[in-house]
Backbone as numpy.savetxt, mean C-alpha at the origin, in Angstrom:
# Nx Ny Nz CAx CAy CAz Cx Cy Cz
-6.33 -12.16 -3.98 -7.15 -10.95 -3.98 -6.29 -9.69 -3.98
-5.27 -9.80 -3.48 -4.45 -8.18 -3.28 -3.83 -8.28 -4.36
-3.52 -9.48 -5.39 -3.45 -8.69 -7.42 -4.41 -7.91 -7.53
-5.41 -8.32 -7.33 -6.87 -7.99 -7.72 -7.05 -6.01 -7.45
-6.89 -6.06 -6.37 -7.07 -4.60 -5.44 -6.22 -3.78 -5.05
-4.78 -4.21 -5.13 -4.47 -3.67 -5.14 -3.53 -2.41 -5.51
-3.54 -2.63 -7.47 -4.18 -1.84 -8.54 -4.70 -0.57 -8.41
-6.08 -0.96 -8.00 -7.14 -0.23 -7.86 -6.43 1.27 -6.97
-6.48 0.45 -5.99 -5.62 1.60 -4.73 -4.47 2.28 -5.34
-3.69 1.76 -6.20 -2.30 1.99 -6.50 -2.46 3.34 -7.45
-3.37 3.91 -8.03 -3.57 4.67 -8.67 -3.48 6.19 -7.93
-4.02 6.40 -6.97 -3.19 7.47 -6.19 -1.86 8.09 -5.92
-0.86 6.88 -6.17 0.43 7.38 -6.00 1.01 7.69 -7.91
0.85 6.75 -8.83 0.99 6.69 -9.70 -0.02 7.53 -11.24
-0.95 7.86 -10.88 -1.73 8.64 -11.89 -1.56 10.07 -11.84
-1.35 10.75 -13.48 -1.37 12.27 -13.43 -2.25 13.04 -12.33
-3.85 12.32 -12.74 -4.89 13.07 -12.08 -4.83 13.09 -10.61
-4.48 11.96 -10.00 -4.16 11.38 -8.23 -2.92 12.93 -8.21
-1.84 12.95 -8.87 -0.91 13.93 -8.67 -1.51 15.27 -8.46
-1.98 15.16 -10.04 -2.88 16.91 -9.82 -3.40 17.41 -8.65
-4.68 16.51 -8.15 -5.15 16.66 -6.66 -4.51 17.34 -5.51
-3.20 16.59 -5.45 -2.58 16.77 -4.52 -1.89 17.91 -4.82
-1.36 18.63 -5.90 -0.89 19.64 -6.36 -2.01 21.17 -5.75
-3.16 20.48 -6.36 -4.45 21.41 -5.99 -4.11 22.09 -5.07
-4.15 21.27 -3.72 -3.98 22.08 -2.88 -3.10 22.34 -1.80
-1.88 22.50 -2.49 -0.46 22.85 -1.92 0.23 21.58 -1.94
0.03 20.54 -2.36 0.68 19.76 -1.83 2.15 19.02 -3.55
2.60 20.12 -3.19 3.62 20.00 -4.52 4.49 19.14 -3.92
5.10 18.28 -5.55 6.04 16.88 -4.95 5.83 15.81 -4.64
6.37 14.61 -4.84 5.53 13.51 -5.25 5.39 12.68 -3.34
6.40 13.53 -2.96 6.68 12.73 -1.49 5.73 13.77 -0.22
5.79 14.62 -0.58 4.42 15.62 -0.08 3.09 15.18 -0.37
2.74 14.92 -1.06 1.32 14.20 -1.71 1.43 12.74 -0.65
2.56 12.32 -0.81 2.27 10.47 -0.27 2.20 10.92 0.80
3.35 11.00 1.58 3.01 11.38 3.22 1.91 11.92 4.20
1.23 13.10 2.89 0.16 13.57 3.99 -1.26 12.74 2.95
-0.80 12.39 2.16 -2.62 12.07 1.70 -2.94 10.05 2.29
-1.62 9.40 2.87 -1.25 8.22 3.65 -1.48 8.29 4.86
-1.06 9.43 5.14 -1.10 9.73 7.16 -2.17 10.48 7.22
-3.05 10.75 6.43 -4.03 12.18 6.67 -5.13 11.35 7.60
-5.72 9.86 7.55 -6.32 9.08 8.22 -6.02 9.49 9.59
-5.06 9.01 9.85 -4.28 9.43 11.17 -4.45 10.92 11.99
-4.93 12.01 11.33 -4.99 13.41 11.91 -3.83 13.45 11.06
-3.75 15.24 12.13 -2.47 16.09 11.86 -0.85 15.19 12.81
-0.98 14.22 12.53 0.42 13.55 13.34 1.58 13.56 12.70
2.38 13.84 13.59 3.96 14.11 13.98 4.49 12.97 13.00
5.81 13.17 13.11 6.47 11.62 12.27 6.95 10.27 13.41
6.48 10.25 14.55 7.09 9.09 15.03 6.21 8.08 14.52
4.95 8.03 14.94 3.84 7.02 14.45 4.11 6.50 12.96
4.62 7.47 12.42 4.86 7.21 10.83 5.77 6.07 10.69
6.59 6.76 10.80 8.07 5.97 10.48 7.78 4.80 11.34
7.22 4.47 12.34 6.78 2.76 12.51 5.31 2.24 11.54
5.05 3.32 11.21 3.59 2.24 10.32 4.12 2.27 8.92
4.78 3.10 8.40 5.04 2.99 7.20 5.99 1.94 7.06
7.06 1.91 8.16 8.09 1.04 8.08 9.26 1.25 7.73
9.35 1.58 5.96 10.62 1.20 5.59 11.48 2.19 5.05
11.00 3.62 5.46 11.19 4.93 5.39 12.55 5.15 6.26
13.38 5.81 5.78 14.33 6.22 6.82 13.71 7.68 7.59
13.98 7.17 8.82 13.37 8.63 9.68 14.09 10.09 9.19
15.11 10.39 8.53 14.98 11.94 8.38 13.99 11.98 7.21
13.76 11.18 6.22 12.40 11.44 5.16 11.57 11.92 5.90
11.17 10.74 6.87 9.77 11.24 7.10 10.09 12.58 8.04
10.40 12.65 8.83 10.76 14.41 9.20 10.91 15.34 8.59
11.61 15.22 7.44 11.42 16.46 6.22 10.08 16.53 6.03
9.06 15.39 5.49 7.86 15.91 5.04 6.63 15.73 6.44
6.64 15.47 7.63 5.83 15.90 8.83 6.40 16.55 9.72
5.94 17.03 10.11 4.24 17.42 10.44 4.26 18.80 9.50
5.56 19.44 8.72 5.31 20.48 7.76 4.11 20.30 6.99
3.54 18.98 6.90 3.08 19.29 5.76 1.23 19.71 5.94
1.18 19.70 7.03 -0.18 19.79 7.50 0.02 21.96 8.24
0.77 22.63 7.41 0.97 23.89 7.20 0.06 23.80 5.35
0.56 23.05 4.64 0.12 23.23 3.45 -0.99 22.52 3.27
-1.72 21.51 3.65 -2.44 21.39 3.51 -3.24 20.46 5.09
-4.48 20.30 5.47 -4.94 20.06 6.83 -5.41 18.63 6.19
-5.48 17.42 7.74 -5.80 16.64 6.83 -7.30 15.96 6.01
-7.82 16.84 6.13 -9.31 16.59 5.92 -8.96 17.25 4.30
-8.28 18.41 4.22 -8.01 18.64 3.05 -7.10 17.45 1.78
-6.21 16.86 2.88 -5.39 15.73 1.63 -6.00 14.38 1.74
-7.02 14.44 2.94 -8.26 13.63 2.06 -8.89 13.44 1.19
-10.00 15.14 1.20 -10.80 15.33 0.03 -9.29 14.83 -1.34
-8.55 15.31 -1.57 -7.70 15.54 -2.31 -7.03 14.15 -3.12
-6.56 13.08 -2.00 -6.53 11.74 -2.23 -7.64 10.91 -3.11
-9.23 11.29 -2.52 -10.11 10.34 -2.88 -10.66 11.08 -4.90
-10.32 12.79 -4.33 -10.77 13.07 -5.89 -10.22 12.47 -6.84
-9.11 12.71 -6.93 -7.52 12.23 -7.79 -7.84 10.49 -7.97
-7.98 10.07 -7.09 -8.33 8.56 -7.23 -9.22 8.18 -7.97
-10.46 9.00 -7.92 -11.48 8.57 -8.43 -11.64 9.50 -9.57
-11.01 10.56 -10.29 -10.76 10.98 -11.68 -9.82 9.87 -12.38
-8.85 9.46 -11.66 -8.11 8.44 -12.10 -8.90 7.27 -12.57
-9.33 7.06 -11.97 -10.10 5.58 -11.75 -11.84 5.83 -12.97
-12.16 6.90 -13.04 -13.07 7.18 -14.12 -12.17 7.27 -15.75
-11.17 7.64 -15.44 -11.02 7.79 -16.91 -9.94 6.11 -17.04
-10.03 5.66 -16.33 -9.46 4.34 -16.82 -10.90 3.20 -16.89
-11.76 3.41 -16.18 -13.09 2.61 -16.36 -14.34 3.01 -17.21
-13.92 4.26 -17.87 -15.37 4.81 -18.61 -16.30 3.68 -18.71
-15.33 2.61 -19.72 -16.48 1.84 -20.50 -17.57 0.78 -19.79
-17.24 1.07 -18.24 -17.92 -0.49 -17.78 -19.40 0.60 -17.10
-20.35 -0.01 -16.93 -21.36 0.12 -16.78 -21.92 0.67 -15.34
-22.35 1.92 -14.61 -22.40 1.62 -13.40 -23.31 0.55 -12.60
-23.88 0.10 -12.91 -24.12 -1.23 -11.63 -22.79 -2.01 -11.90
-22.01 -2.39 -12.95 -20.74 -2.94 -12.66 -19.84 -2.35 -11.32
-20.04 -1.33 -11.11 -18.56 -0.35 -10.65 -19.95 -0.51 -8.84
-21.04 -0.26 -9.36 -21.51 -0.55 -7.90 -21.68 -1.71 -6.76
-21.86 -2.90 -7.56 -22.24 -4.27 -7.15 -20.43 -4.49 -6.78
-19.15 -4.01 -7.65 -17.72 -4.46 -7.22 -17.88 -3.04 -5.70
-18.31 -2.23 -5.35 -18.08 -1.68 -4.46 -18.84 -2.31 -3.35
-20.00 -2.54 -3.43 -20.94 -3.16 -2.53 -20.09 -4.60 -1.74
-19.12 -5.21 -2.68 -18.57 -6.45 -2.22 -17.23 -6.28 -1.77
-16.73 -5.05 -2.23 -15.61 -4.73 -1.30 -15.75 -4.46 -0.06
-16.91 -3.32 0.03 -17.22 -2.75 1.26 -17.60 -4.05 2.49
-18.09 -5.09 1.71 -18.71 -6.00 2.59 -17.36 -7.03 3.23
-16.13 -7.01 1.94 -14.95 -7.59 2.92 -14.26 -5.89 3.90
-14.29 -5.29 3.42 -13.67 -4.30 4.30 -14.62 -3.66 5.77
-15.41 -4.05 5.82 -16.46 -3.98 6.89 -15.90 -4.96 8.18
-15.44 -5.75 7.36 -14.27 -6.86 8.78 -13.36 -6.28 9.21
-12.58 -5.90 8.35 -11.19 -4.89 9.41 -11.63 -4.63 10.89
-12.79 -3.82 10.43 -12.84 -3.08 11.95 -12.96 -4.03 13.31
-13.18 -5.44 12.59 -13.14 -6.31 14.05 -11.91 -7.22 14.43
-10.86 -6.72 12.95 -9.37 -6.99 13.85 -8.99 -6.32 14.36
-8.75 -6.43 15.37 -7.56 -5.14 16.55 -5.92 -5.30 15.91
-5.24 -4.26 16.19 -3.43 -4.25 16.12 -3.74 -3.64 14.70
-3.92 -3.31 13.57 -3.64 -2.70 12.33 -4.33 -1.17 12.56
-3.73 -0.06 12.70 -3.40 1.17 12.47 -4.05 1.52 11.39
-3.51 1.51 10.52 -3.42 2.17 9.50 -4.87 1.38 8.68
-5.21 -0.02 8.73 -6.31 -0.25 8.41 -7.51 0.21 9.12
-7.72 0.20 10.62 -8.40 0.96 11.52 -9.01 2.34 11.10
-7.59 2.97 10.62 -7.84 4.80 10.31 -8.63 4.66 9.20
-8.68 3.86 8.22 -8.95 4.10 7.13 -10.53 3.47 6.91
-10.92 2.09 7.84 -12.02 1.48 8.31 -13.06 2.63 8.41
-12.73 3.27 9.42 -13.29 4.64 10.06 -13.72 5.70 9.11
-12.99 5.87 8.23 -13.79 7.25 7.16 -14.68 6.87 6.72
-15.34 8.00 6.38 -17.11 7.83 5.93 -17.22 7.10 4.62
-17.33 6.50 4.15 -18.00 5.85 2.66 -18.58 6.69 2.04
-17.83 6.58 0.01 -17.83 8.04 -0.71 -19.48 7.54 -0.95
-19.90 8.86 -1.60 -20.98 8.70 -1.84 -21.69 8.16 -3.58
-20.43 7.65 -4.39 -20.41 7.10 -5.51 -19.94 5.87 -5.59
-20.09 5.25 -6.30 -19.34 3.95 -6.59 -17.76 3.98 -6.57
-17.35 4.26 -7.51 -16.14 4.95 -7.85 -15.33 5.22 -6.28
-16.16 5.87 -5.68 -15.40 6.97 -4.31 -15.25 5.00 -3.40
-16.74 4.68 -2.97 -16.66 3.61 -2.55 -15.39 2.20 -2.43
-15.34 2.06 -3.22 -14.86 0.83 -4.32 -13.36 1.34 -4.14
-12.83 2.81 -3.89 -11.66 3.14 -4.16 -11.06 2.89 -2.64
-12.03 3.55 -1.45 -11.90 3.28 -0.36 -11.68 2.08 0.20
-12.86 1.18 -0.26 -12.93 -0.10 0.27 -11.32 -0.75 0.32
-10.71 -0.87 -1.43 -9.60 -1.35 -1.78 -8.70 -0.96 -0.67
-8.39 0.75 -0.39 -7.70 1.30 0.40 -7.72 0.76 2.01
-8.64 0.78 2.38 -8.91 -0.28 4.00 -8.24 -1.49 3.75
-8.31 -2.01 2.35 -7.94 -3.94 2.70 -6.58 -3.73 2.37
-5.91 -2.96 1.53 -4.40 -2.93 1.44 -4.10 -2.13 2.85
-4.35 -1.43 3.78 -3.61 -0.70 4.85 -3.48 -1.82 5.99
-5.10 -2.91 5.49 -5.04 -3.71 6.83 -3.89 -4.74 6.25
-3.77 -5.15 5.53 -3.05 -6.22 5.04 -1.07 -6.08 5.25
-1.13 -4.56 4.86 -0.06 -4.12 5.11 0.41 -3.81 6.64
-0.60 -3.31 7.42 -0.16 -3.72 8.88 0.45 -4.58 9.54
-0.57 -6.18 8.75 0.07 -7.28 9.12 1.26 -7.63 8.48
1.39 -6.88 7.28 2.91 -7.15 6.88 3.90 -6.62 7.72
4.08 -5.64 7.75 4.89 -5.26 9.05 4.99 -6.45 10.60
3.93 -6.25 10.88 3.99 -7.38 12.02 4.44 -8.64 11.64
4.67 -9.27 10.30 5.42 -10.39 10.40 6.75 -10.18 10.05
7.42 -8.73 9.63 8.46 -8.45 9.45 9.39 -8.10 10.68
8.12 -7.93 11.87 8.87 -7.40 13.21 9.32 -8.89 13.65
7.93 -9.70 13.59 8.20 -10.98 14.12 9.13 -12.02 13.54
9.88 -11.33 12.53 11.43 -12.23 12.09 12.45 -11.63 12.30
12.17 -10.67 12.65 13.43 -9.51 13.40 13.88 -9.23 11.86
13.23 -8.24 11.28 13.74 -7.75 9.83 13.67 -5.78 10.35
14.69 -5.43 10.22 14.78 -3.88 9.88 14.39 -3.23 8.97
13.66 -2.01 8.96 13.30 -1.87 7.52 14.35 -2.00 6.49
15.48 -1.47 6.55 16.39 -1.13 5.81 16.86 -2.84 5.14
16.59 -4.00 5.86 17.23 -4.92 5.72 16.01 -5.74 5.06
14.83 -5.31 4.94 13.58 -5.78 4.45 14.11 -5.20 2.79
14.71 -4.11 2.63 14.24 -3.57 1.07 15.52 -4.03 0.52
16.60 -4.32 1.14 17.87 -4.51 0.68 17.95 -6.49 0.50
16.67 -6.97 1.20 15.96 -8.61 0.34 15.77 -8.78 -0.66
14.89 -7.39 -0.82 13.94 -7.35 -2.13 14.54 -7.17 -3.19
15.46 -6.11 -3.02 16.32 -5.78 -3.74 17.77 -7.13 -4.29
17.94 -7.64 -3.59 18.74 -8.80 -3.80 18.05 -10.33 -4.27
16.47 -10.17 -4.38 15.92 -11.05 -4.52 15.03 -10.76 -6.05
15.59 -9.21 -6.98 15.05 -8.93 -7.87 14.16 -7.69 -7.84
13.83 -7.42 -6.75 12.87 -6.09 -7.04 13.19 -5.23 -7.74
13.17 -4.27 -8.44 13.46 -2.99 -9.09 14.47 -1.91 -7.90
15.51 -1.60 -7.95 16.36 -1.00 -6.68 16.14 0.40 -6.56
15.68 1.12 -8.05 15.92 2.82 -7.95 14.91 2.74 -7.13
13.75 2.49 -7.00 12.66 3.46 -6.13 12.87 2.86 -4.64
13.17 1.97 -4.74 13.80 1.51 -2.87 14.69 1.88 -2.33
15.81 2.42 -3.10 17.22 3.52 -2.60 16.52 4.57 -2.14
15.12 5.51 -2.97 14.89 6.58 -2.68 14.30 6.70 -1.37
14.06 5.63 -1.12 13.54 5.86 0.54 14.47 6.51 2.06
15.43 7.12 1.57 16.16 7.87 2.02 17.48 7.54 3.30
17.82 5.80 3.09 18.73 4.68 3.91 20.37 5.86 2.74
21.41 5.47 3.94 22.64 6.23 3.55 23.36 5.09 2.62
24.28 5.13 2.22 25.19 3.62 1.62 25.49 3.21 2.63
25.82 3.76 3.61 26.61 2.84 4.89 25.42 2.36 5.57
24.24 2.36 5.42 22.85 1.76 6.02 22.93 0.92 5.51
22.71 0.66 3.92 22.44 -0.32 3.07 23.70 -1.65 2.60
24.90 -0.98 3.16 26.42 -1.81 3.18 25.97 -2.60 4.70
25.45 -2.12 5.83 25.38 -2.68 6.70 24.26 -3.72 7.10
23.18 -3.44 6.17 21.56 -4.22 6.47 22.03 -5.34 5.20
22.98 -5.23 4.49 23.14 -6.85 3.31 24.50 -7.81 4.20
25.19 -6.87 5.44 26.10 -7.39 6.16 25.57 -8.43 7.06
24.50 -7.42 8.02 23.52 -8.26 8.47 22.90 -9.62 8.32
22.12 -9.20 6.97 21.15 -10.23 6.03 22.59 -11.63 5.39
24.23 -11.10 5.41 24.90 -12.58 5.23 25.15 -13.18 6.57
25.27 -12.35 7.94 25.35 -12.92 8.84 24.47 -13.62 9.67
23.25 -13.59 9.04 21.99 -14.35 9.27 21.90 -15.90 8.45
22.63 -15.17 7.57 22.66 -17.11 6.65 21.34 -16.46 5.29
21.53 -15.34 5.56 19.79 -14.80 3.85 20.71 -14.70 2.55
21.81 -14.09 2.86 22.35 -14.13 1.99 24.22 -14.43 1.92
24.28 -14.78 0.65 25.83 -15.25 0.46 26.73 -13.66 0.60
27.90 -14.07 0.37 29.18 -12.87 0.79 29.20 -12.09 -0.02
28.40 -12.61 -1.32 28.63 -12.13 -3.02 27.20 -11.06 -3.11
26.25 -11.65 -2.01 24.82 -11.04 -1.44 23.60 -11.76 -2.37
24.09 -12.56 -3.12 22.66 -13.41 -3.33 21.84 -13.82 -2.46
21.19 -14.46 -2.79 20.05 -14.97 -1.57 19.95 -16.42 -1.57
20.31 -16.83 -0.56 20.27 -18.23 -0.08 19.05 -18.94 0.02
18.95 -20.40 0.08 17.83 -21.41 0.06 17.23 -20.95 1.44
17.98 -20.84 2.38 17.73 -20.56 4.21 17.10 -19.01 4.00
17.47 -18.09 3.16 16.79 -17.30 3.31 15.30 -16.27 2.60
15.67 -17.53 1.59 14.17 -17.70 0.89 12.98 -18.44 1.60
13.87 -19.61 2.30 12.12 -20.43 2.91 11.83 -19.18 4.04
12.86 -18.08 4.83 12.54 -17.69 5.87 11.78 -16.83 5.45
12.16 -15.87 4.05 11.19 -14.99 3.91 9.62 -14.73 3.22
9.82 -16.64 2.79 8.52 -17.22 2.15 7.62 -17.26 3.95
8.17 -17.10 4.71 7.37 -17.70 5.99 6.95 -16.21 6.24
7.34 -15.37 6.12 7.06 -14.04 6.32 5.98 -13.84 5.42
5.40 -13.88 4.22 4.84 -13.84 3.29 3.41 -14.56 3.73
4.15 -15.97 4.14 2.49 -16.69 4.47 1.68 -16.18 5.92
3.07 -15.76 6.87 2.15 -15.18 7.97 1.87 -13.98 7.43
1.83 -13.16 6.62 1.01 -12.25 5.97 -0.35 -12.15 5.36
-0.35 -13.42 4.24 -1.19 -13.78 3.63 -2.18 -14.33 4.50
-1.91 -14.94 6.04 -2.83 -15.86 6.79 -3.68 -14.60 7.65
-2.49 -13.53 7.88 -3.49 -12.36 8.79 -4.37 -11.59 7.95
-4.15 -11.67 7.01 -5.00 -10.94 5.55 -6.36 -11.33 5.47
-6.67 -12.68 5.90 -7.49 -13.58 5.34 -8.67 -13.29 5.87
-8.70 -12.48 7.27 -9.90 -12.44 8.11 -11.47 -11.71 7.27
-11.09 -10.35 6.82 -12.03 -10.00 5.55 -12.95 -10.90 4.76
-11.95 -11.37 4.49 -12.73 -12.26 3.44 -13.51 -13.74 3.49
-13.65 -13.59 4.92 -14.14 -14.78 6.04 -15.60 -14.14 5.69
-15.87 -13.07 5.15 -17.05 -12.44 5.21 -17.85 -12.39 4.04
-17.05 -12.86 2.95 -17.65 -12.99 1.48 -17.56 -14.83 1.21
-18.88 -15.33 0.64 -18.87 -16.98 0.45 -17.66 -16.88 -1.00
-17.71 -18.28 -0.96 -16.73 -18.74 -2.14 -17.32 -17.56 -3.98
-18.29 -18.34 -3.71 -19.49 -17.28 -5.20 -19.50 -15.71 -5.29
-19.35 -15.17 -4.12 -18.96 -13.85 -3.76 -17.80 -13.72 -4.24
-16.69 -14.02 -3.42 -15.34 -13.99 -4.25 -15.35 -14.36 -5.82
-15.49 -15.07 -6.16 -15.24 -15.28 -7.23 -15.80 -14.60 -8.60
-17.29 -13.89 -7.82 -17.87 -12.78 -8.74 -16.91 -11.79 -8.62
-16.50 -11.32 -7.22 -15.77 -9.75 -7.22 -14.38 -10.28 -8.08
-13.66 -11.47 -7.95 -12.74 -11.19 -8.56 -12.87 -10.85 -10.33
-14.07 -11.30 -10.34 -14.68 -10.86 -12.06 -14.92 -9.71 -12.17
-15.10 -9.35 -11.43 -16.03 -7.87 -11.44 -14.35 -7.20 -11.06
-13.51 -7.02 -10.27 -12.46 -6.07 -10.20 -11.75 -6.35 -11.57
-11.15 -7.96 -11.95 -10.45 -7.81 -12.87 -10.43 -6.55 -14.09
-11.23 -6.42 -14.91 -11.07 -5.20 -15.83 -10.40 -4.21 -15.27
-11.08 -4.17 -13.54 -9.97 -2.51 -13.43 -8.93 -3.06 -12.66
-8.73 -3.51 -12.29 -7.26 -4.19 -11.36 -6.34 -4.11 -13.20
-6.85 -4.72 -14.19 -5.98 -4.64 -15.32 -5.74 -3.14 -16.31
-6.72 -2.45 -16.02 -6.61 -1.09 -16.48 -5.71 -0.47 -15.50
-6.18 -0.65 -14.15 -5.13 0.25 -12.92 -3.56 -0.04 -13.33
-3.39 -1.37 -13.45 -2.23 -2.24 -13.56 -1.43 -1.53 -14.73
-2.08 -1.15 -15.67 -0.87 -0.83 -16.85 -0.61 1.08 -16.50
-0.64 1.44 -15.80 -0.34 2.94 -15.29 0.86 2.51 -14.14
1.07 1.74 -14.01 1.76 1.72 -12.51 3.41 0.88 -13.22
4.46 1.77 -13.20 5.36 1.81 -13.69 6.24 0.15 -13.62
6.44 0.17 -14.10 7.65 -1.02 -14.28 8.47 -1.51 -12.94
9.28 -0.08 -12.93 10.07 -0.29 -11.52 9.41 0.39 -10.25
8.06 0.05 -10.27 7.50 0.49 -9.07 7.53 -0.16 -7.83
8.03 0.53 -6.63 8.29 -0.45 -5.11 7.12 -1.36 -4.78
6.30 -1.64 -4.97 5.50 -2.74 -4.96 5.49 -4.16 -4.98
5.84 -4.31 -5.82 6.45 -5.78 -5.96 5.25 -6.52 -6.61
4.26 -5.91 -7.21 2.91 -6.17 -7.59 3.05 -7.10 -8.96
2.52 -7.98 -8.81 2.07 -9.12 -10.22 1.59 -8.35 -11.09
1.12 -9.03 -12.13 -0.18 -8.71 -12.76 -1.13 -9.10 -12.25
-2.29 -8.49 -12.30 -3.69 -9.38 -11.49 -4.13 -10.37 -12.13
-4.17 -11.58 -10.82 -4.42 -13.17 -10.75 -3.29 -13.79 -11.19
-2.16 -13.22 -10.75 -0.56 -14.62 -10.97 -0.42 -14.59 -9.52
């Protein structure tokens, strides 16, 4: 399901129109836009909360762009601002489908994202549980997605704490395991961070001296993955088998329209939707 959705969501960081938005109203720069239209759930908050929910941010980033950034814009403002942009995005990549299509896929998101709120420990899914439901399909459907990737990603973190992974030593995996490296450098780790988190990751047995990635540290970080995928699962305890399998019909078209906007070497690590 998170090929499926999370696409959908991904269009905020990656679409002209999601940009524009955030431009609208003060919020120039691509790392000004993420920070406050990500944390805006949260209130006007400081950067400590951040830099543990986001994770894999080096803390002077996130201090450059909080709590400045709630001078330029408040966060009720890089709300409105987030969901417009999303959902101009998300209209001009779906014109052609029909609205009861775009309503019946919101109605079934909303109905797995209606569970979040009865897991405790996810933050950032919580904040996002909590906002009001747009009053369109489109607005809906964009939200919903947004609740099940924040909750999902919570629990990613929590299985990254629970293997004793640093952020810095989480992206410098990925990165040694194939991810795309420019947009994971930009997260603002020094060379001597990133010389020291692959030092780490060989003295753990993850990776060789040369910094490949070892058999020992593939099954460990496949175990990280499934306790992810297993805390994920609770949502969708809430839709029958026939349910799922309609919404995944019903998102595909836009999970595959979202999908071809969202760059190549984007930090994600995102499939195509349904591999």
């Amino acid at each position: 399901m998170w090929t499926y959705y999370e696409p959908v969501h991904a269009v905020t960081y990656f679409h002209p129109r999601a940009r524009a938005a955030y431009e609208a109203v003060g919020l120039r720069g691509f790392w000004r836009g993420y920070f406050a239209g990500r944390a805006a759930p949260l209130g006007p908050i400081g950067p400590a909360p951040v830099i543990a929910t986001f994770f894999t941010f080096a803390p002077h980033m996130v201090t450059r762009a909080l709590p400045a950034v709630w001078q330029l814009a408040t966060p009720e403002e890089a709300l409105r601002a987030r969901l417009t942009g999303a959902v101009q995005a998300l209209a001009e990549l779906t014109y052609e489908l029909p609205e009861r299509h775009l309503a019946e896929t919101a109605e079934l998101l909303e109905a797995a994202a209606e569970a979040v709120g009865t897991a405790p420990g996810r933050v950032l899914g919580a904040a996002n549980a909590a906002l009001p439901r747009g009053d369109y399909p489109l607005a809906r459907l964009w939200q919903a997605t947004t609740t099940l990737r924040e909750h999902r990603g919570d629990g990613h973190v929590a299985a990254l704490v629970a293997a004793d992974l640093d952020p810095v030593e989480t992206l410098a995996w990925r990165i040694a395991t194939g991810m795309a490296a420019q947009p994971l450098l930009r997260r603002g780790w020094s060379e001597q961070e990133w010389v020291q988190a692959r030092e780490r990751l060989a003295a753990r047995g993850w990776l060789t001296p040369a910094g490949e990635p070892t058999e020992r540290g593939r099954a460990g970080f496949q175990a990280v993955e499934d306790a992810t995928d297993a805390s994920a699962a609770r949502p969708w305890q809430a839709l029958d088998p026939d349910a799922l399998d309609r919404l995944r019909a019903l998102l595909a078209p836009l999970a595959n329209a979202a999908y071809r906007v969202i760059p190549s070497d984007n930090p994600i690590g995102l499939p195509e939707p349904g591999c």
